[in-house]
VOGU-3710 file (C-alpha; in Angstrom, 3 decimals, decimal comma):
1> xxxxxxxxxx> 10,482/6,273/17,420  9,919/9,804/18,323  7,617/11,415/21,205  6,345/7,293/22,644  7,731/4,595/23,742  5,132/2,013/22,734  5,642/-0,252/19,687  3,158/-2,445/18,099  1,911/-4,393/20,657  -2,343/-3,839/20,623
11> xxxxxxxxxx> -4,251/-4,444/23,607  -5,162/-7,899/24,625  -9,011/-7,456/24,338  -8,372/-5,493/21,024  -6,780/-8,824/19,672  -8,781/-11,050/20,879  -11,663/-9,018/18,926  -9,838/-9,362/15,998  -8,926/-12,518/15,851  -12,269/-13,648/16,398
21> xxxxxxxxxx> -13,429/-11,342/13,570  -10,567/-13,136/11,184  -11,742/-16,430/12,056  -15,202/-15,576/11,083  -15,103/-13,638/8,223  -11,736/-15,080/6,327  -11,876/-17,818/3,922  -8,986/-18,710/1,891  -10,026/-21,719/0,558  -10,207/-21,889/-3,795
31> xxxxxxxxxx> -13,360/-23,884/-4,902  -14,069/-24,449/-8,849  -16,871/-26,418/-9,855  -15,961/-29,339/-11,950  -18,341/-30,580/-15,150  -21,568/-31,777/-14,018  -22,211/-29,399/-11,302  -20,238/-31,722/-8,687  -16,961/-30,245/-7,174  -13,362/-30,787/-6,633
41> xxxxxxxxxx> -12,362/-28,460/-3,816  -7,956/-27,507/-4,445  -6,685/-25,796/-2,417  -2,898/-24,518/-1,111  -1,767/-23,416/2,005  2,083/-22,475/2,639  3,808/-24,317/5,563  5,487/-20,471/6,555  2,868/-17,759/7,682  2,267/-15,364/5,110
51> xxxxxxxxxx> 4,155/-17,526/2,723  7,445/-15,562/3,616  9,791/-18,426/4,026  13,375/-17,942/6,084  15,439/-20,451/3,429  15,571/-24,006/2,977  12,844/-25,794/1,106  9,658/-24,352/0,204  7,235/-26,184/1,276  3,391/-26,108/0,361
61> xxxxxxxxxx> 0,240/-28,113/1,382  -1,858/-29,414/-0,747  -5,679/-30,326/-0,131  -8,144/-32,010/-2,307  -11,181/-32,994/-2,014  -13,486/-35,320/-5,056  -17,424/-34,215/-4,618  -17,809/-36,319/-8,045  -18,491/-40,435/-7,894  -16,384/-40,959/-10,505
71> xxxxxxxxxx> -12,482/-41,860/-9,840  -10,010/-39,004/-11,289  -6,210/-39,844/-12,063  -3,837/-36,977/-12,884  -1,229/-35,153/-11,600  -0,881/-31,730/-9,440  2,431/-29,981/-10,535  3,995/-26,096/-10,045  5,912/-24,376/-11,570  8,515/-21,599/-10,132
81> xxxxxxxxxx> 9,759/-18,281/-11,570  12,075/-14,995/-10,625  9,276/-12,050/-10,458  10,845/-10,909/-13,667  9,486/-14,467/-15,284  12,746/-16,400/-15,294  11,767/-19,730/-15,147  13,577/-21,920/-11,956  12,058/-25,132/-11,081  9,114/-27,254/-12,293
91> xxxxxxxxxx> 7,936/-30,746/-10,614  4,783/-33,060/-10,568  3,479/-36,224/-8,908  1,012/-38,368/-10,460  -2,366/-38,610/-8,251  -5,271/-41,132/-8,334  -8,877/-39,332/-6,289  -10,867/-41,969/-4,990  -14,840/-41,519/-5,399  -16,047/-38,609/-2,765
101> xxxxxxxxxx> -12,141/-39,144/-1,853  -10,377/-36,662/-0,258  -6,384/-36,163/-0,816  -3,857/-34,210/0,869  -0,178/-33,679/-0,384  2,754/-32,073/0,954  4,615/-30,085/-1,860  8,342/-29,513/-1,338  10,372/-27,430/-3,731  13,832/-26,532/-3,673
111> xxxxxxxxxx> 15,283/-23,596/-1,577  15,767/-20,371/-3,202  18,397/-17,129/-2,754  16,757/-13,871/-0,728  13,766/-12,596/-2,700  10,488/-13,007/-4,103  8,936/-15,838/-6,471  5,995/-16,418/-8,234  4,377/-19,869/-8,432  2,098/-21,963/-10,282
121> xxxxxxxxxx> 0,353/-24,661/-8,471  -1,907/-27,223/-10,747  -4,020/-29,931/-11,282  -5,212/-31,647/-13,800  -7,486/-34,537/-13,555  -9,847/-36,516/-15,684  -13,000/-34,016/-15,012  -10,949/-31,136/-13,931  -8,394/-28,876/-14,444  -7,371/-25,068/-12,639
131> xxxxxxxxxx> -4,179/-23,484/-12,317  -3,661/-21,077/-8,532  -1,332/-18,780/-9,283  0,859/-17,301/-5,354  3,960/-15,339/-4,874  6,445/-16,387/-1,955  9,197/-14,656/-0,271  12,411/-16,323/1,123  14,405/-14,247/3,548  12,416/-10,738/2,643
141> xxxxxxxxxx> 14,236/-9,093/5,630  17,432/-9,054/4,034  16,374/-7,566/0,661  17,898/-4,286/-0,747  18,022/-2,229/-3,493  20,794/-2,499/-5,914  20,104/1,690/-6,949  21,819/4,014/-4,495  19,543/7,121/-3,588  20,858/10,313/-4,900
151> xxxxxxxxxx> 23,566/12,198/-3,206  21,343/15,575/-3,368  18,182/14,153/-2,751  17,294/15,407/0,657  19,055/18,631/-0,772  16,768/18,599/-3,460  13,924/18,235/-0,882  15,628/20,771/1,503  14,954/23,612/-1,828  11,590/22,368/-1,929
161> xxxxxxxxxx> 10,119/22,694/1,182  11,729/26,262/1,156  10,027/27,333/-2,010  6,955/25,879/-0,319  7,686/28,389/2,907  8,014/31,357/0,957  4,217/30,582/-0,965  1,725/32,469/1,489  -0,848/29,503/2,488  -4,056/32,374/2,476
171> xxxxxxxxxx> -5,971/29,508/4,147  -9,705/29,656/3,745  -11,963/27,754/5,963  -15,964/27,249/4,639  -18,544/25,180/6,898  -20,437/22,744/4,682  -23,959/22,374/6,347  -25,425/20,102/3,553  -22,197/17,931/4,422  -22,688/17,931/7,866
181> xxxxxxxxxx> -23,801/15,542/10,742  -26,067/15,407/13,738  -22,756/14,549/15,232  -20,292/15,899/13,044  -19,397/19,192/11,077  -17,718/18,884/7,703  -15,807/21,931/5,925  -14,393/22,957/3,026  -10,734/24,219/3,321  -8,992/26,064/0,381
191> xxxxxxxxxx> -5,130/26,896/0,203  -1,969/28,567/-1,692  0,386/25,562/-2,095  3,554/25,142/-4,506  3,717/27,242/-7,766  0,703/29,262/-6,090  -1,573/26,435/-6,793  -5,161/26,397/-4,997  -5,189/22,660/-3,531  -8,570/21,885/-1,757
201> xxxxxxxxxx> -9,664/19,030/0,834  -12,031/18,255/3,541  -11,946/18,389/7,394  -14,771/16,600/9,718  -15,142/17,461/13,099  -16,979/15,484/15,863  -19,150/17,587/17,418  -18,334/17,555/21,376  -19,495/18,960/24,901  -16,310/20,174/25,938
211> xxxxxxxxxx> -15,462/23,053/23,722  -11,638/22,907/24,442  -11,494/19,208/23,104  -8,377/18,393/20,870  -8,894/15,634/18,458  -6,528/13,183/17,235  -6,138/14,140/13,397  -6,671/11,163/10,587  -4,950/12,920/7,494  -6,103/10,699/4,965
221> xxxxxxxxxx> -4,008/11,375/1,728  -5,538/10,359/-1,462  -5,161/7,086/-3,992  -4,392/7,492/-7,784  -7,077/9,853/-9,502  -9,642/9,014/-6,788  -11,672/12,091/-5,667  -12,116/12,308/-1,927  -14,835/14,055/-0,410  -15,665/14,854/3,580
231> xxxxxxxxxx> -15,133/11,256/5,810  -16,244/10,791/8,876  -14,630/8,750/11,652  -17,140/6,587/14,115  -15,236/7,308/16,389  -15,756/10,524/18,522  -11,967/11,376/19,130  -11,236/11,537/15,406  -11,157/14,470/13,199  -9,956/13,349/9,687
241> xxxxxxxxxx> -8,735/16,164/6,936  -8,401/14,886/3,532  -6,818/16,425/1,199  -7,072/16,765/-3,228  -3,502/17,084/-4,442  -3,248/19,108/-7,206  -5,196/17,284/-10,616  -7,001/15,443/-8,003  -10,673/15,651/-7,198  -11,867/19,657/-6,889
251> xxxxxxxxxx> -7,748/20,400/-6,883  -8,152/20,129/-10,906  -7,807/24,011/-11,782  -4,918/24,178/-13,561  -3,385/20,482/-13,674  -6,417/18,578/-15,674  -4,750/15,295/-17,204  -6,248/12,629/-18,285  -6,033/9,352/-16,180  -2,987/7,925/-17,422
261> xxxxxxxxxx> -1,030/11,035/-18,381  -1,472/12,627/-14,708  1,533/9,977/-13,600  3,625/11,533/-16,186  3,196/15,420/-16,485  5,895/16,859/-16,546  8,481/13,866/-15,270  11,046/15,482/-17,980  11,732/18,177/-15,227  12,258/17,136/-11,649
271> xxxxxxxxxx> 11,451/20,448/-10,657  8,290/20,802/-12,532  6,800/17,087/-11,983  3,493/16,583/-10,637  4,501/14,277/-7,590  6,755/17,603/-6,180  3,858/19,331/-6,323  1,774/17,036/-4,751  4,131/15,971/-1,786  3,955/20,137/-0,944
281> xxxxxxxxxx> 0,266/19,991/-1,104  0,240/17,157/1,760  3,092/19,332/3,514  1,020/22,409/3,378  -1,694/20,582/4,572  -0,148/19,527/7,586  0,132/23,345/8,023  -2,809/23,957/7,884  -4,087/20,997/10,623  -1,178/23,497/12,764
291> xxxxxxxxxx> -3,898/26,563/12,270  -6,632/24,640/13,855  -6,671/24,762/17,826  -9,693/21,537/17,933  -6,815/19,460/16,289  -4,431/18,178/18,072  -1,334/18,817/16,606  0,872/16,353/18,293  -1,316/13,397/17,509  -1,411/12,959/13,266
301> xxxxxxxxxx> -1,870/9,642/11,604  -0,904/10,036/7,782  -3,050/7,220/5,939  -3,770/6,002/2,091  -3,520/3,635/-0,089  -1,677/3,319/-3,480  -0,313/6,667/-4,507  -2,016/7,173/-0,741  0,313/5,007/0,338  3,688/6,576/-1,412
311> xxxxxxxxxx> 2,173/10,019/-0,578  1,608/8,993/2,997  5,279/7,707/3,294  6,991/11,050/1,601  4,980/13,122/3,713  6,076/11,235/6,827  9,495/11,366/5,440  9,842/15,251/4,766  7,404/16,555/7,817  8,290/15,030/11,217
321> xxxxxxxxxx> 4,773/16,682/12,858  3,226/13,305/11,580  3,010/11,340/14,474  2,675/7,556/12,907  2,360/6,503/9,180  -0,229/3,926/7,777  0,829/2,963/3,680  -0,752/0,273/1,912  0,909/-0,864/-1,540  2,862/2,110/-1,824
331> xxxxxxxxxx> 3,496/3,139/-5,720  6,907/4,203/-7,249  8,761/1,564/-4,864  12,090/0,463/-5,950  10,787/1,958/-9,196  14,279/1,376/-11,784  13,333/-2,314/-10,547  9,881/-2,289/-11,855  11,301/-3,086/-15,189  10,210/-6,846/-16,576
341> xxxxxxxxxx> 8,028/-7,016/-12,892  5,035/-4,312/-13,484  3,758/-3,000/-16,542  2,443/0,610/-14,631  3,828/3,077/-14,660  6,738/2,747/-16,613  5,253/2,160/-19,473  3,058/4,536/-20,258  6,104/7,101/-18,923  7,645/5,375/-22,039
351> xxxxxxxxxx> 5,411/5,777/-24,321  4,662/9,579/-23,231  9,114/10,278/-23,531  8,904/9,008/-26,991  7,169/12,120/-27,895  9,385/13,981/-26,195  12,327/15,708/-29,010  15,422/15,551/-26,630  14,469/13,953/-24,161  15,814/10,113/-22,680
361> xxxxxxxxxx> 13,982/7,360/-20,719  17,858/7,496/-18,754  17,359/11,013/-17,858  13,238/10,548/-17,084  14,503/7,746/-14,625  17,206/10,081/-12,994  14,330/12,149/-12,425  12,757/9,532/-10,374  15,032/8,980/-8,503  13,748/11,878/-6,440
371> xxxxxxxxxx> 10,465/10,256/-5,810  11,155/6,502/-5,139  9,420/5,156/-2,160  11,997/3,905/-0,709  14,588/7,004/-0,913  12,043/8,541/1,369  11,876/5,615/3,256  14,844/6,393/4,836  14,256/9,375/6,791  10,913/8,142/8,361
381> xxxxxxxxxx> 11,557/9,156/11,907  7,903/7,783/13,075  6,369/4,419/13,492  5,030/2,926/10,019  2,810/0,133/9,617  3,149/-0,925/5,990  0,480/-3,457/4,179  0,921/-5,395/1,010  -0,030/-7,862/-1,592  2,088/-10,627/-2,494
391> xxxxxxxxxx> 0,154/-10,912/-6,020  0,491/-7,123/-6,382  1,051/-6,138/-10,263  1,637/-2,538/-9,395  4,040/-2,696/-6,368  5,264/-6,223/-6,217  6,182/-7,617/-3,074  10,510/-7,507/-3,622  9,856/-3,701/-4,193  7,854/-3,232/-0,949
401> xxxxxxxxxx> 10,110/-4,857/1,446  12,678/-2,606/-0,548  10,949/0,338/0,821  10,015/-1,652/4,565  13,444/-2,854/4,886  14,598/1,101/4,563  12,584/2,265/7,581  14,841/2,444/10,588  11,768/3,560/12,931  9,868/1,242/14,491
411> xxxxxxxxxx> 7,732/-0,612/11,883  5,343/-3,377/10,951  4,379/-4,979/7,577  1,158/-7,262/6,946  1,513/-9,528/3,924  -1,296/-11,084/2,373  -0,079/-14,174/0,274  -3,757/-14,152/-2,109  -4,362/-10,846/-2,620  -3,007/-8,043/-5,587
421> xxxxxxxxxx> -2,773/-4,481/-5,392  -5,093/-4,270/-1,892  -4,908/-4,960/1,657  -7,256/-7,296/3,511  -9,696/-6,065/6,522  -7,504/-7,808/9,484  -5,268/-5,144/8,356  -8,061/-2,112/8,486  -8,497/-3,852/11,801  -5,205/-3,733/13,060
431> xxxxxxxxxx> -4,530/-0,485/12,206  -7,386/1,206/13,884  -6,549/-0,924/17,105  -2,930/0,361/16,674  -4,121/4,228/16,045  -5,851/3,620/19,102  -3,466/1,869/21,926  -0,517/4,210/20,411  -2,709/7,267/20,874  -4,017/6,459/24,185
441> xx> -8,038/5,688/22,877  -10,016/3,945/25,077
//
């Protein structure tokens, strides 16, 4: 880890804060309301934290509680699968719920090989009946990618970044007073990036006594056809810059796509595809945070979410000025292994090739190759703190720790076993806390 020696390790009072703050506002428990208006409570909870087991049997608990006066027989049974679908293992046990009874099971399923599994818990009872649907993760350190990263690639990326240098930035800098804060001043900033594109964003400012202040810079990168406009930090030692990659937000002059084509323009050329462009556009806005003497350039936090969180990654990847990286569910991951796992974006890149004369799926997914998560992964120099879904259908959870398990900085994941294509608030929490301690914020 470059330019500190600290590692993830948050103050003491900082966790204590937060785990306080999990304990009060968390609740995993699954209620359904049975017929009648009375409940049955089912719930699941995974013996290993963060249902990542480390081998042997997989082993669940099972809780239920009968708010009906009737008695209920049935059974609770799962069912296990390969990510892909491939069915493994199926089991059940027959179950009788005594009247305002309350039941608790231990559910033990075989062991499985290094990977990721989805799983079907259910019940079904005289009154009642619901299916929760988990993923679990056995041995997720040890998983790799079976797709080598191109020979060229940081070649490729070398040529890039060059054509980027010779584009003259002609950066443009317009205070926003309708935008602005008793306590904060928001601008507009305007830019030359790649192919002479005009790529837009936002920079806010905390307004301070000392006029040779340096703030530590929040470079928030943006999700998937989300426009960003100026944030503001509550925190008076943060400046954050966002930025509108090109076909993004008030970036839309000459790339104007439709939602589902903008993942796909141009992905028959390497050189022309919209995520080169759009990389640049984060590079050359890391330029422009160099221009500004109240930033301070050697403290920069890339941050997003989504395509945030593969843009946030890349950027970290190809620009070593970024101090520490912050991506949650990170597109494009693993991405000739999102076949038969997620539906987006592959197919909609499929169906856009088949109107392509000339022009192969083989050749589109060479192409990609270029722009895989975890290809950049790989030449992260800074510390990353990485946050996923286990129920993600967009970057499911053998992808990410693909891309995780490919950082050789120092690094940190948060899984959260119930939730999709989104991150939880402990992680929010923990990586403001970890912003903080790493930049010296107190």
């Amino acid at each position: 880890m470059k330019g500190s020696n600290r590692t993830f390790k948050p103050g003491i009072m900082r966790a204590c804060i937060y785990m306080l703050f999990v304990l009060f506002t968390v609740n995993t428990a699954f209620a359904a309301t049975a017929k009648g208006g009375d409940d049955i409570t089912f719930t699941i909870t995974p013996t290993a934290k963060d249902a990542l087991f480390k081998g042997g049997r997989v082993v669940y608990n099972v809780d239920i509680v009968n708010g009906l006066t009737t008695t209920e027989d049935g059974k609770i049974s799962y069912r296990v699968t390969t990510e892909k679908g491939k069915f493994l293992d199926e089991d059940s046990v027959k179950i009788s719920l005594g009247s305002k009874g309350i039941k608790h099971l231990e559910v033990s399923m075989p062991a499985q090989q290094t990977g990721f599994y989805k799983l079907l818990m259910m019940i079904n009872v005289a009154d009642y009946d619901d299916t929760i649907r988990r993923a679990f993760g056995v041995n997720a350190e040890k998983i790799r990618s079976e797709h080598a990263k191109p020979a060229d690639f940081d070649a490729f990326w070398n040529d890039t970044k060059q054509e980027l240098a010779n584009v003259k930035p002609e950066f443009k800098l317009t205070y926003l007073p309708d935008s602005s804060k008793v306590d904060h001043k928001a601008y507009l900033f305007e830019m030359k990036s790649l192919d002479n594109l005009t790529i837009r964003g936002y920079m806010t400012i905390p307004i301070a006594k000392n006029p040779k202040k340096k703030f530590v810079v929040l470079l928030q990168v943006p999700p998937y056809q989300v426009p960003l406009t100026p944030m503001f930090a509550s925190d008076m030692d943060i400046a954050i810059v966002s930025i509108n990659v090109r076909g993004q937000g008030n970036s839309r002059d000459v790339i104007h796509t439709r939602h589902d084509d903008y993942i796909f323009y141009n992905v028959e050329d390497k050189n022309k595809y919209v995520m080169r462009g759009a990389i640049m556009d984060c590079i050359r806005t890391v330029d422009f945070i160099f221009t500004q003497p109240q930033l301070d350039h050697n403290r920069i936090i890339v941050v997003g979410g989504s395509m945030g969180g593969f843009l946030a990654i890349a950027t970290a990847s190809l620009d070593h000025r970024i101090s520490i990286c912050s991506a949650q569910n990170p597109i494009l991951s693993d991405i000739r292994n999102l076949e038969g796992e997620a539906e987006w974006p592959l197919n909609v890149i499929k169906r856009h090739v088949a109107t392509l004369p000339g022009v192969t799926m083989d050749k589109v997914m060479d192409n990609l190759d270029y722009f895989d998560t975890k290809n950049f992964a790989t030449n992260v120099d800074c510390s990353t703190l990485i946050g996923i879904g286990l129920l993600d259908n967009l970057v499911p959870p053998n992808n990410a720790y693909v891309v995780y398990n490919n950082l050789h900085s120092d690094k940190h994941i948060m899984a959260f076993a119930e939730l999709a294509h989104e991150v939880g608030m402990p992680y929010k929490i923990y990586e403001s806390r970890w912003m903080h301690d790493y930049f010296g914020l107190f």
